[in-house]
N, C-alpha and C positions, 0 to 999 in steps of 0.2 A: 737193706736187709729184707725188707719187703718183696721184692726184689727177686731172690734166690731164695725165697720161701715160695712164693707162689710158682717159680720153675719145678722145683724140689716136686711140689704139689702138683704139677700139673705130670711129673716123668713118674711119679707114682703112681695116679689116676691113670696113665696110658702104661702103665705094664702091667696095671690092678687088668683093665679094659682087654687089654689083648692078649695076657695071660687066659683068662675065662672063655673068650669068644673060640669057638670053633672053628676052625683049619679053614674050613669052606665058608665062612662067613668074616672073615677077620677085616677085609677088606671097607665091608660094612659097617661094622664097629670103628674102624680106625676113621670112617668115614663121620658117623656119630659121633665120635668122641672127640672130633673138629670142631663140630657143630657146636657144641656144648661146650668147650671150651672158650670158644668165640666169643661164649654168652659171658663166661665167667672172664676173660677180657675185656668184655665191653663194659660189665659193672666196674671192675680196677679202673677203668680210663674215665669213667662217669665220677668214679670215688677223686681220683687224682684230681681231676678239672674242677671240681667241686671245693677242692682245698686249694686254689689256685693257682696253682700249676695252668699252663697252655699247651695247648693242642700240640705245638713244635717240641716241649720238652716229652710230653708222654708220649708220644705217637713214637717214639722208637724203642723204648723202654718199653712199652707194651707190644711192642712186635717183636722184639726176641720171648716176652712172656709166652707169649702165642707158637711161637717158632719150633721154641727147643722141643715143648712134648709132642707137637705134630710132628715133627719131622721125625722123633723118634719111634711114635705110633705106627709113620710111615715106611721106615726101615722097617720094621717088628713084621711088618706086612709083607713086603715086597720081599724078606728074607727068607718068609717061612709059607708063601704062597705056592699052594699046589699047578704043578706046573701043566 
């Protein structure tokens, strides 16, 4: 459940993000909101590993966490980038 909350979280954050950013700048933002998310990935996988979980079971659970809002960040970009 964790899981698909923090997705949930993260494709909300990246339409909050590219929603606001400006036409000519989205690029940048989708760029930053990588970055930042990364971080907010990297606490989930610090949090996980700490409750004993290993490296092998979270490392792919946290890469689709990471995945689905970049990637959607990155469409949102690449869709509506000035050409």
């Amino acid at each position: 459940m964790r899981t698909l909350i923090l997705i949930v979280l993260g494709l909300v954050l990246a339409t909050l993000a590219m929603h606001f950013a400006p036409t000519a700048k989205r690029g940048l933002w989708a760029g930053g909101f990588a970055l930042a998310w990364l971080g907010v990935v990297g606490w989930n996988l610090r949090t996980g590993l700490s409750h004993g979980y290993s490296l092998g079971e979270e490392l792919p659970i946290q890469l689709l966490i990471y995945a689905v809002p970049v990637a959607a960040a990155l469409a949102w970009w690449l869709r509506t980038r000035p050409h």
